[in-house]
C-alpha positions in Angstrom: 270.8 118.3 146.8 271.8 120.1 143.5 273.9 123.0 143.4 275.7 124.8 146.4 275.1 127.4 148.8 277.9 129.4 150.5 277.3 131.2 153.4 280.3 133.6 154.6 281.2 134.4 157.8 278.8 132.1 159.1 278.9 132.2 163.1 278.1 128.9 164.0 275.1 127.5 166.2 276.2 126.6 169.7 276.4 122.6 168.7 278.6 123.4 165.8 280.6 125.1 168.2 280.8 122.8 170.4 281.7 119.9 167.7 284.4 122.6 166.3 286.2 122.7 169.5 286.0 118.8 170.6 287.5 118.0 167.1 290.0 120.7 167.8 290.8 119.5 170.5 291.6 115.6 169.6 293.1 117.3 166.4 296.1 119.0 169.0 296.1 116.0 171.6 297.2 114.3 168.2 299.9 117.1 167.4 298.4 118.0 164.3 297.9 121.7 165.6 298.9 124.3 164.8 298.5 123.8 160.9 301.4 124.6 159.1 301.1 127.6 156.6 299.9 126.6 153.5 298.3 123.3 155.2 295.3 122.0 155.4 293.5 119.4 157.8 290.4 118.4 156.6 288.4 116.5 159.8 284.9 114.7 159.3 282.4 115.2 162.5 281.6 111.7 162.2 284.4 109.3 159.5 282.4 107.8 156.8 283.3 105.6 154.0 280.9 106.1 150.7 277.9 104.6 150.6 278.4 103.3 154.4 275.0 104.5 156.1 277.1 106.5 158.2 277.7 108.6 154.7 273.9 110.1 155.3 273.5 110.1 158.7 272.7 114.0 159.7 275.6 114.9 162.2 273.2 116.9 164.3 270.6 114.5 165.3 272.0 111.5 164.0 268.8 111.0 161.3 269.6 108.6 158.5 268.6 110.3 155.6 267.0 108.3 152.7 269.0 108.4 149.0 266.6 110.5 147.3 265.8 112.9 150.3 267.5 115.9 150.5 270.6 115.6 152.6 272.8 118.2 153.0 276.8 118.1 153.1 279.0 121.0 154.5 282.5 122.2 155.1 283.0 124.7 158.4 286.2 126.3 159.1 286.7 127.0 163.3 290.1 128.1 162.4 292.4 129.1 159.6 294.1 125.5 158.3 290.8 123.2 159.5 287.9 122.0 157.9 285.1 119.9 159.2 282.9 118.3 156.9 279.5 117.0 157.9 276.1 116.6 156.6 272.7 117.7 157.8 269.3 116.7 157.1 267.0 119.2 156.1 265.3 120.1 159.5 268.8 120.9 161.3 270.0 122.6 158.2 267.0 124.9 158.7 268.3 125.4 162.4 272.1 125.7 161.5 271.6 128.2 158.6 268.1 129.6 158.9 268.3 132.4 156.2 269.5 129.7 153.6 268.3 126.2 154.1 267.3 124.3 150.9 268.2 127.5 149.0 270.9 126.6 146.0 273.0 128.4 143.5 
């Protein structure tokens, strides 16, 4: 994927909601909520290293997705201080952000 799309205020679908909140709550068994002002945590759905084949596996359906395919990463934030990162492949991009999937700027 070239470019980026940002989509604000994004209500999330019912899985990303349901990701949000189980990464939430490992995040405060782990003690590392709430997040500080001025803090960040920055929490992958699935941990990756690059190039792993994790790396383009789509979070939602669990699709590897070819290099050369489109693939595309994200950053959602549940709550102020978190951000999950992920990737999607291009059919549950289409079902996570329907008004915008494949679109770039």
């Amino acid at each position: 994927m070239t470019g980026r799309t940002v989509v604000r205020n994004h209500e999330g679908s019912l899985w990303l909601r349901q990701v949000a909140a189980e990464l939430l709550a490992r995040l405060d068994e782990r003690g590392l909520l709430p997040v500080a002002s001025a803090a960040v945590v920055v929490a992958p759905i699935h941990p990756a290293r690059p190039g792993e084949r994790e790396d383009r596996t789509c979070d939602r359906c669990r699709t590897w997705v070819r290099p050369g395919d489109l693939f595309f990463p994200f950053t959602y934030a549940p709550v102020t201080g978190v951000m999950l990162t992920g990737g999607l492949c291009q059919t549950c991009v289409t079902r996570e952000w329907p008004d915008t999937a494949g679109a770039t700027s």
